[in-house]
C-alpha positions in Angstrom: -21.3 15.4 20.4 -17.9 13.8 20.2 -18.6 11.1 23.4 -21.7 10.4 21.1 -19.7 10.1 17.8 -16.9 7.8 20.0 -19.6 5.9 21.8 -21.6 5.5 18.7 -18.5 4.6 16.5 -17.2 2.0 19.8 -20.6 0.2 19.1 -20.4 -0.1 15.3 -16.9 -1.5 15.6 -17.5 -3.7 18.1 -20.7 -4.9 16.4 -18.6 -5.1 12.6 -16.1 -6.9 14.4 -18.3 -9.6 15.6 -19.5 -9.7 11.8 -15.8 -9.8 10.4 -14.7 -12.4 12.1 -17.7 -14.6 11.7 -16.7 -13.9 7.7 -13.1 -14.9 8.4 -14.2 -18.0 10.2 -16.9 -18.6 6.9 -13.8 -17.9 4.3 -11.5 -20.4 6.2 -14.6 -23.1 6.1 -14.9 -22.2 2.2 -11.4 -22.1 1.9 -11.2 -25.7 3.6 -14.1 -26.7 1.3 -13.6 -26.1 -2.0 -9.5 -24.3 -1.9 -9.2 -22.1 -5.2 -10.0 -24.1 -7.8 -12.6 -24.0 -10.7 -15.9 -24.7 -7.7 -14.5 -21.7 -5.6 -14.0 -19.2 -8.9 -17.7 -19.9 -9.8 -19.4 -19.7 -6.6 -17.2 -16.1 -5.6 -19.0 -14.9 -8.5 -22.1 -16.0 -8.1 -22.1 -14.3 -4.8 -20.1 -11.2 -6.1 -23.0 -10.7 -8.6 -25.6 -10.0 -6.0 -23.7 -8.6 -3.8 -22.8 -5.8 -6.1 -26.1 -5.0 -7.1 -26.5 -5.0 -3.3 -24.8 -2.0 -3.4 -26.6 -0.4 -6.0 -30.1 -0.5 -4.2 -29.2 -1.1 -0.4 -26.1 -0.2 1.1 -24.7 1.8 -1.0 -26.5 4.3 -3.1 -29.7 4.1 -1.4 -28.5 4.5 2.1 -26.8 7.7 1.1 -29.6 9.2 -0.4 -32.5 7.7 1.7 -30.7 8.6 5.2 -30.3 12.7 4.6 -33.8 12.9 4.0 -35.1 10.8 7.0 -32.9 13.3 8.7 -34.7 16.1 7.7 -37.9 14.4 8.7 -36.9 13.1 12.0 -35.6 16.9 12.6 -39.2 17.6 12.2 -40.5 16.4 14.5 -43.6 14.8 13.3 -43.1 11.0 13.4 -46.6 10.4 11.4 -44.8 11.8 8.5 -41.5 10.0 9.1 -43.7 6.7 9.2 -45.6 7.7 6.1 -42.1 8.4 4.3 -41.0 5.0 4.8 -44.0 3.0 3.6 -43.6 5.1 0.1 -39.8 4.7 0.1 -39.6 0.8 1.3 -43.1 0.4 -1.2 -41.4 1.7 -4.6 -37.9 0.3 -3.5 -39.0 -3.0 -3.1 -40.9 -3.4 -6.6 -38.2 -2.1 -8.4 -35.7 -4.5 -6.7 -38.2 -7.3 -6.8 -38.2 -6.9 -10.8 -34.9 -6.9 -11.0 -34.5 -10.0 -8.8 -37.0 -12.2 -10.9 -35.3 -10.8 -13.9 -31.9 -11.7 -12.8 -32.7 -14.9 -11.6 -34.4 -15.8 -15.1 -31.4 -14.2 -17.2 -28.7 -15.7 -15.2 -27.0 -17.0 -18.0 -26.7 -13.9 -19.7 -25.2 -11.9 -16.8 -23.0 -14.3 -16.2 -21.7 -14.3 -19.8 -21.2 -10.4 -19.3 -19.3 -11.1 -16.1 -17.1 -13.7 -17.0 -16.7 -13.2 -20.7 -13.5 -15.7 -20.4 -15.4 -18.2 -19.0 -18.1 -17.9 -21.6 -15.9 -17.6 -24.5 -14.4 -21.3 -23.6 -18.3 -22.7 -23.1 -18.8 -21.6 -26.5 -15.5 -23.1 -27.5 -15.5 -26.6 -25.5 -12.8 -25.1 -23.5 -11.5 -26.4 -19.8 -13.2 -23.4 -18.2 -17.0 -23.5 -20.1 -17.9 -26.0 -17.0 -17.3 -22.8 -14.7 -19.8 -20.8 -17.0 -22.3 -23.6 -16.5 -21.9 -23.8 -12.7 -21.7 -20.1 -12.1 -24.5 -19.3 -13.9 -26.5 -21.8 -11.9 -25.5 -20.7 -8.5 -26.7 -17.1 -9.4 -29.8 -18.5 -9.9 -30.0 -19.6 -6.1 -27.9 -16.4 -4.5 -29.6 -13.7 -6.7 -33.0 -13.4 -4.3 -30.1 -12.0 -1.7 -30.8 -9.1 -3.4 -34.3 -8.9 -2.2 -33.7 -9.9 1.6 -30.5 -7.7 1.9 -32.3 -4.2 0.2 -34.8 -4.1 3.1 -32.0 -4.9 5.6 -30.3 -2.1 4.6 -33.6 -0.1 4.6 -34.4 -1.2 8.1 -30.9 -0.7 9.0 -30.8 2.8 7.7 -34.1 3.6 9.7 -32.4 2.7 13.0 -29.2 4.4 12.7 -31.0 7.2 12.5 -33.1 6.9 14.9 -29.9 6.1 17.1 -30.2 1.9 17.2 -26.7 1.0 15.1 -26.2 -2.3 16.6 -28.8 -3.8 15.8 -27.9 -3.1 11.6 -24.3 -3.5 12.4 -24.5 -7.2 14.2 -27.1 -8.4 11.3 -24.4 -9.5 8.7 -23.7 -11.9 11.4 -26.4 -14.2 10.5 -25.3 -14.5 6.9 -21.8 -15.8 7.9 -23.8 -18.0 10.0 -25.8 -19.8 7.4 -23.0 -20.4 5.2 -20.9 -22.0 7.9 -24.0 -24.0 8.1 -24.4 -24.8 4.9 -20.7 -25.6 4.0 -20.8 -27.6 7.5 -24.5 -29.6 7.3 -25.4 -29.3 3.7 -22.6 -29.3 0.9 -21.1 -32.8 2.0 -24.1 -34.3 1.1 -24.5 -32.6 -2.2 -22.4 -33.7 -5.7 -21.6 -30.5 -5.8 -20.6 -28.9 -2.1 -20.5 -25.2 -4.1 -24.5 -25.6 -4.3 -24.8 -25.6 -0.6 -22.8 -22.7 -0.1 -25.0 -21.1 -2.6 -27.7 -22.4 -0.8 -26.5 -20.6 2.3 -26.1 -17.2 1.2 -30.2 -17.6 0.3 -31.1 -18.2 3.6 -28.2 -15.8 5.2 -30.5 -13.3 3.3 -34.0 -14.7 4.8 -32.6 -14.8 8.4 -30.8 -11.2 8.0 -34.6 -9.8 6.6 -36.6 -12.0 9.8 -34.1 -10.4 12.1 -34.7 -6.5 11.9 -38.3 -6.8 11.9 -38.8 -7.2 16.0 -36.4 -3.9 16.2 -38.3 -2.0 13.8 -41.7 -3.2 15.4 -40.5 -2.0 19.1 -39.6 1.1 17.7 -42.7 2.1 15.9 -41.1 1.9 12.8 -42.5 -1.1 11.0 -45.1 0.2 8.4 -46.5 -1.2 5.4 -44.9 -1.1 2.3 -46.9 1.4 -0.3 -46.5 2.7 -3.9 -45.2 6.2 -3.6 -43.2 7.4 -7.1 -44.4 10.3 -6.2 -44.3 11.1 -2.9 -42.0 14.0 -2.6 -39.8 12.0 0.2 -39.3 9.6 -2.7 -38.8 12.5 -5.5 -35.7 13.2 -3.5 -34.6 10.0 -2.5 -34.8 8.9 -6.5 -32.9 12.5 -7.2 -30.0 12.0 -5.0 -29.7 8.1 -5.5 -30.0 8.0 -9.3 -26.7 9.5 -9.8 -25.2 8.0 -6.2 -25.7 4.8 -8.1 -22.5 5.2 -10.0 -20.5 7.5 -7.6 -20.9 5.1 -4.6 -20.5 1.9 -6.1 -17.2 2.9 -8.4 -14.7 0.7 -5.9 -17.4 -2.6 -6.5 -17.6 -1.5 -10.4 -14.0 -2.2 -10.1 -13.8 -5.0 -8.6 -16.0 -6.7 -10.9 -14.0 -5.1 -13.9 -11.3 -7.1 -12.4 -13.3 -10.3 -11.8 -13.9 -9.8 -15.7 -10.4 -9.5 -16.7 -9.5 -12.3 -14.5 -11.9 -14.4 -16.1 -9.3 -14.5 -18.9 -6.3 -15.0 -16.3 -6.5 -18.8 -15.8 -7.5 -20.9 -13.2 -7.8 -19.8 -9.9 -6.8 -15.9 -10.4 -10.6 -15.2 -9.1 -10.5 -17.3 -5.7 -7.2 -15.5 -5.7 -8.5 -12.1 -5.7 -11.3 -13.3 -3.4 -9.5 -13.9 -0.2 -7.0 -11.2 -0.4 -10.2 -9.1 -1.2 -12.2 -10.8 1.9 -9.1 -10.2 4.0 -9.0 -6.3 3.1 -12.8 -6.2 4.1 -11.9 -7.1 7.8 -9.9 -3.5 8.7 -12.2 -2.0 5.9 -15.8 -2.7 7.5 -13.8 -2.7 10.9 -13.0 0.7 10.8 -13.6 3.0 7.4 -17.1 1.4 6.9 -18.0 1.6 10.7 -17.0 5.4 11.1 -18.7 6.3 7.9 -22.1 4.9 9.1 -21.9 6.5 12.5 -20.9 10.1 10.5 -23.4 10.3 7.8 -26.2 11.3 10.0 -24.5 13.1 12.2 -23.1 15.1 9.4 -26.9 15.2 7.9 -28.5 16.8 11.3 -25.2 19.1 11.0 -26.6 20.4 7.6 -30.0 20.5 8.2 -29.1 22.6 11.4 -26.8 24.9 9.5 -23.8 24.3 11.6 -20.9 24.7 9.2 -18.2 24.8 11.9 -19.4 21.3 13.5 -20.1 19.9 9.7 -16.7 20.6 9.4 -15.1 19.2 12.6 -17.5 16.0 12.8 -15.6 15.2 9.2 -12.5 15.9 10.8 -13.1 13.7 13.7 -14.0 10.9 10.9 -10.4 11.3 8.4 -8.4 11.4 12.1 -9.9 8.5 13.1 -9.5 6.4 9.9 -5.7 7.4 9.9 -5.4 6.6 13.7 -6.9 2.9 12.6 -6.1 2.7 8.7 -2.0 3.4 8.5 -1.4 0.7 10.9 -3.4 -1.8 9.3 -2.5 -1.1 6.2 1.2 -1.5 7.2 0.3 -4.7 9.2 -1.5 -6.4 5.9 1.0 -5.5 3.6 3.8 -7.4 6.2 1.6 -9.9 7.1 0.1 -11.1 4.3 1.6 -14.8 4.4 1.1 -15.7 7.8 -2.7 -14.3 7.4 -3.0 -16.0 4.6 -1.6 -19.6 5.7 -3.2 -19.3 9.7 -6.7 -18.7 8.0 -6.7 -20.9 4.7 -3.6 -23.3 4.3 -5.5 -26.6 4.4 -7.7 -28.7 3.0 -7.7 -27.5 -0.6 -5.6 -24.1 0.3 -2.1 -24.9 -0.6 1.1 -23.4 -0.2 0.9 -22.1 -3.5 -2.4 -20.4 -3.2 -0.8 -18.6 0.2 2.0 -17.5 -2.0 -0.3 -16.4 -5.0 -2.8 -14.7 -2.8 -0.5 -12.6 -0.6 0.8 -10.8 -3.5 -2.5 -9.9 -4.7 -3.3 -9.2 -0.8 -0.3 -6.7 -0.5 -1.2 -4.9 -3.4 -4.8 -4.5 -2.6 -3.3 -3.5 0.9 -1.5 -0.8 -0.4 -4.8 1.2 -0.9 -7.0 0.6 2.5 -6.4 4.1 4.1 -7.5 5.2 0.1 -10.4 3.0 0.5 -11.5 4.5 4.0 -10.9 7.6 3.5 -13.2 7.5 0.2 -15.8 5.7 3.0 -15.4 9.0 5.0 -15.0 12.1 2.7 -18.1 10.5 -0.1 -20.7 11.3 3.4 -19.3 15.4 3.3 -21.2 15.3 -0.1 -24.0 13.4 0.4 -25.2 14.6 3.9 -25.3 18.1 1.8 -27.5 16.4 -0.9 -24.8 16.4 -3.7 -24.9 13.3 -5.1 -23.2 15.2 -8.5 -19.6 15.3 -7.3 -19.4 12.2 -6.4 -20.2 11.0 -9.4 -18.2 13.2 -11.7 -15.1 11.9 -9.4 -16.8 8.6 -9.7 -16.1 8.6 -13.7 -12.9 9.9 -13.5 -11.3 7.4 -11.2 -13.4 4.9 -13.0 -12.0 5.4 -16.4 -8.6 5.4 -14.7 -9.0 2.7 -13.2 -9.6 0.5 -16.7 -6.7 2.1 -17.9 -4.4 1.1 -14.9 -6.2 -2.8 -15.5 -5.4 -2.8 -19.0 -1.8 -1.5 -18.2 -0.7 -3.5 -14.9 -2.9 -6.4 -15.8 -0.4 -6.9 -19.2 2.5 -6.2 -17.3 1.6 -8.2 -13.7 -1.4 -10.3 -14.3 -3.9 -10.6 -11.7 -1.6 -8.6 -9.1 -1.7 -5.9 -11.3 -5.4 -6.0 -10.9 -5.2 -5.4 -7.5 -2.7 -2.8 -8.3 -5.0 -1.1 -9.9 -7.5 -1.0 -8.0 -5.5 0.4 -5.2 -4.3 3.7 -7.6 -7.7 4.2 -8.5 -9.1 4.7 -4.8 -6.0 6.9 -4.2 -7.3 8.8 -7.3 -10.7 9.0 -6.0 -10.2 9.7 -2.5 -7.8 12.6 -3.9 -10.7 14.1 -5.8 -12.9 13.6 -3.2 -10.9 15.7 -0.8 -10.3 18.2 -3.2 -14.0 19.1 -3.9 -14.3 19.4 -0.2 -11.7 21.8 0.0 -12.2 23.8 -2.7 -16.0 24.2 -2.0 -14.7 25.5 1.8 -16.5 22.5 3.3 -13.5 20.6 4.8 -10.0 21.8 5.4 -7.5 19.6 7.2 -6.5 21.5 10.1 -3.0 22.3 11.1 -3.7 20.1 14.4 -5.1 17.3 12.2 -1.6 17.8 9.8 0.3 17.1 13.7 -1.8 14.4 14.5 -0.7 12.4 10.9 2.9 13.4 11.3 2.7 11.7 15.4 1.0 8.2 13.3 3.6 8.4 10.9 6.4 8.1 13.0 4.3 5.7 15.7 3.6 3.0 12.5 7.3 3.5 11.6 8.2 2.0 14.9 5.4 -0.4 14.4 7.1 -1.8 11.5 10.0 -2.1 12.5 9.4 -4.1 15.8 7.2 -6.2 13.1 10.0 -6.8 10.9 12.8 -8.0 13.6 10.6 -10.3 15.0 8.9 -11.9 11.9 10.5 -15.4 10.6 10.9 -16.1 6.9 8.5 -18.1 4.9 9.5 -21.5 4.8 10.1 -21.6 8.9 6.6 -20.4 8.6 5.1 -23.4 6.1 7.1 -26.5 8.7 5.1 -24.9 11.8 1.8 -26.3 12.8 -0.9 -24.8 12.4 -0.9 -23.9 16.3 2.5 -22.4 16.2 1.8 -20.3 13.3 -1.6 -18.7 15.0 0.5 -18.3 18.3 3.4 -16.3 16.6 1.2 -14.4 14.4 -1.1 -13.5 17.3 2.1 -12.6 19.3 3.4 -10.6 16.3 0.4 -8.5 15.8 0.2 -7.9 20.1 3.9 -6.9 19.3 2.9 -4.5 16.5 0.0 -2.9 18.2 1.8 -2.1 21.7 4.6 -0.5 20.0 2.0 1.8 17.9 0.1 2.3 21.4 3.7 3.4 23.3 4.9 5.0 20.5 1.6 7.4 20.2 2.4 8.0 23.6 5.8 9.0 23.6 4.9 11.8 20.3 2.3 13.4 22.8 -0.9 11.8 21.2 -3.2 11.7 24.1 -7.0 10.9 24.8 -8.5 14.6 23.9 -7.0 14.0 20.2 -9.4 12.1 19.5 -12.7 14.4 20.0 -14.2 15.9 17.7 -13.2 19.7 17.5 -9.8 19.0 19.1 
C-alpha cells in the first residue's frame, strides 16, 4: 500500500508541478502586463470571485463528500450502480451550479459591491478607486461561467482518482494557465483594456479544462448522462456530508476573501499585493499539501469502508510525515527567499522595485503558515473519509471567527501584512483543532517514530538555513543584477538549500524506509 501511496503521490506531484509552474510563468506574464496597479486589483478579484465559489461546489466541498461515497460504491463491486450514481450526482450538481452561474453573472455588480465594499464606497462617492468597481464588476461578468466548466472538472476528476487515473485531473489545470498566457500574449494588446483579455482567458481556460477530461472519462466507461437525482440516495449523502463541508473546507478561501475585503479599504495596490505573495504560496501548497491530500482521501475512504483502523491510522501518518518532510523546508526557504522570488519572477514591466519590497513582506507572513496550511490539507481527509463533515465545521467556525478578529487587530496595527498575518494564525488554529479531534476521538495519534522523524527535519532545515543565509547577498546587490544573474544565484541558492537538507537528513539517520507508510 505505501509503494502505491508514494507512486500515486510521485504522479500527483509531478503532474501539480507541471501545473505550478505553468501558473508561475502566467503570474510573471500578468505581472509584466498590468504590474499592481488599479487593472491588476480588479481583474485578481474578478478571478478570486469564481474561483472561491469553485471551492464551494468543486474542489473543495464537493470532492470531499462526493469521493467517500463513490468509494463505497466502487468497493461494491457493481459498476452499473457506480455509473448510475454519477449521472444523478453530475445531473443535480450541474443545475444547481448552472443557476448560480447565470445568477452571478447577472448580479455581478452586486457581488462585487459585497466583495470590495472600499471599492464601492468610492464609486458611490466619485472616488479614485469607483473606476476599479466598474471594471471589476465587468470582468466577473466574463470569468464567472468558470464556475460551470471547472465544477464538472472537478467531478470528472474526482471520478478518476478513484478509480486510480490521478494524472489525468492533476495535469488539467495546465490548460487554464495556458489560455491566459494566451490571452495576455495574443489578445489583451489589442484590447483598450489588456485586463479584459486576461478575463477573457480564464473563460476559455475553463472550456478547454471541461473539453479535456471527457476522452478519459469516455475510455474508462465513466462518461454518463447527466440526470436529475435529488433523491437518489447516492445524492442524499453526498448533499448530507457536503452541506456542512461547504463551510468547514473552504474556511482558508473565506479568509482570504475577508482579507481581499479589508484590503479593498487599504489603498492602491494592497490586493495585487496580496495576490502574488498568495500565488507564490500556492506553488509548495498544491506541490505538496494539496497533492498528498488528493492521493490520501481515497485511500483513507477504502480504509474505512474496509474497517481497517490500524492502516486508517498509518495511511494518515504517512500523509503529516510527508507534508513535514516537504513543508518545513519550504516554508523556511519562502520566508528567506521572498525578495529574490519575488524580483526573478515579476520585477519588470509594471513590477517595480517597490512592489518586490511590498509583496515580500506580505509573502513572509503568509509563509509563516504553509506547513499550517498542509497539514489542514492532510488531517480535514481523517474526517471526511469517515463521513464527518460536523467537525470540520465546528473547527471551521472557530478558526473563522478568529481569524476576523486577528484581521481586525493586525490589519490596524500592520496593514495589509497583518492580513497575511492573520491568516497564517488562523490555519495554525485550525490545523491545531483538527488534530486535536483526531486524537481525542482515538483516530490519529502521532507516533513516537513520527515525533523522531520531526525532530531529524528540524535539525536538517536548521542547517538548510543556515547554508541559505551565508550564501545569500543583500537586497540592493540583488536589484543592480540582471535579470540573468539574479535567476542563476537564486537557482544556485535554492540547489544549495536543498543538498544541505538532503545530507543533513542523512547524517540524523533519515533513511528511505521512513518514508512508508506503517514505518
Amino acid at each position: 500500500m505505501s509503494k502505491r501511496l508514494l507512486r500515486s503521490g510521485l504522479i500527483v506531484s509531478t503532474m501539480t508541478m507541471i501545473s505550478r509552474v505553468m501558473g508561475l510563468v502566467r503570474d510573471v506574464v500578468i505581472a509584466n502586463l498590468l504590474g499592481a496597479g488599479g487593472a491588476a486589483d480588479a481583474f485578481f478579484l474578478a478571478n478570486k470571485i469564481p474561483n472561491f465559489l469553485r471551492r464551494l461546489f468543486a474542489e473543495g466541498a464537493f470532492s470531499q463528500a462526493f469521493v467517500p461515497v463513490i468509494a463505497e460504491y466502487e468497493a461494491s463491486g457493481d459498476r452499473d450502480k457506480t455509473r448510475e450514481f454519477i449521472a444523478y450526482a453530475s445531473g443535480t450538481l450541474g443545475l444547481l451550479v448552472s443557476i448560480v452561474t447565470l445568477i452571478g453573472i447577472v448580479a455581478s455588480p452586486v457581488i462585487m459591491a459585497l466583495f470590495a465594499a472600499g471599492w464601492f464606497t468610492d464609486w458611490l462617492n466619485q472616488g479614485p478607486d469607483g473606476s476599479k468597481y466598474e471594471m471589476a464588476s465587468f470582468l466577473l461578468k466574463i470569468t464567472f461561467p468558470y464556475l460551470w466548466f471547472i465544477t464538472f472538472v472537478a467531478l470528472a476528476g474526482s471520478v478518476l482518482n478513484t478509480i486510480g487515473k490521478f494524472a489525468v485531473s492533476s495535469f488539467t489545470p495546465v490548460f487554464l494557465n495556458i489560455a491566459m498566457i494566451m490571452a495576455a500574449i495574443f489578445l489583451s494588446p489589442v484590447l483598450d483594456r489588456p485586463e479584459v483579455g486576461l478575463a477573457i482567458g480564464v473563460f476559455l481556460g475553463g472550456l478547454t479544462q471541461f473539453l479535456f477530461q471527457i476522452p478519459f472519462l469516455y475510455r474508462e466507461g465513466m462518461l454518463v448522462r447527466p440526470r436529475w437525482g435529488w433523491s437518489h440516495p447516492g445524492v442524499v449523502k453526498v448533499r448530507t456530508l457536503m452541506i456542512p463541508a461547504l463551510f468547514g473546507v473552504s474556511v482558508s478561501q473565506i479568509n482570504l476573501l475577508f482579507d481581499t475585503f479589508i484590503a479593498s479599504f487599504l489603498g492602491d495596490s494592497a490586493v495585487s499585493w496580496l495576490y502574488y505573495s498568495d500565488r507564490l504560496l500556492e506553488f509548495p501548497l498544491g506541490l505538496f499539501g494539496i497533492a498528498i491530500a488528493t492521493v490520501i482521501l481515497p485511500a483513507l475512504s477504502k480504509k474505512h469502508v474496509e474497517q481497517t483502523q490500524e492502516q486508517f491510522s498509518a495511511t494518515l501518518d504517512w500523509g503529516v510525515r510527508m507534508v513535514m518532510l516537504l513543508g518545513i523546508p519550504a516554508m523556511a526557504g519562502m520566508v528567506l527567499l521572498a525578495k529574490p522570488m519575488l524580483m526573478v519572477l515579476f520585477m519588470r514591466g509594471e513590477f517595480t522595485a517597490a512592489d518586490v519590497q511590498a509583496a515580500s513582506l506580505s509573502l513572509m507572513a503568509y509563509a509563516s503558515g504553509l506547513l499550517s496550511f498542509m497539514l489542514v490539507k492532510v488531517l480535514a481527509p481523517g474526517y471526511y473519509a469517515r463521513q464527518d463533515t460536523k467537525t470540520p465545521v465546528k473547527i471551521g467556525i472557530i478558526a473563522m471567527v478568529a481569524n476576523m478578529g486577528f484581521n481586525i487587530i493586525f490589519a490596524y496595527l500592520y496593514g495589509y501584512i497583518g492580513l497575511a498575518i492573520a491568516t497564517a494564525l488562523s490555519a495554525l488554529l485550525n490545523a491545531s483543532l483538527l488534530y486535536r479531534g483526531l486524537h481525542r476521538g482515538g483516530i490519529y495519534r502521532i507516533k513516537r517514530a513520527t515525533v523522531l522523524f520531526i525532530v531529524r527535519l528540524l535539525v536538517a532545515v536548521t542547517c538548510m538555513v543556515a547554508m541559505v543565509m551565508w550564501l545569500n547577498i543583500d537586497f540592493d546587490a540583488w536589484v543592480a543584477s540582471s535579470l540573468a544573474k539574479r535567476a542563476l544565484d537564486l537557482t544556485l541558492l535554492i540547489v544549495a538549500g536543498a543538498a544541505t537538507y538532503a545530507v543533513a537528513l542523512g547524517l540524523t539517520g533519515l533513511r528511505p524506509r521512513h518514508l512508508k507508510a506503517g514505518s
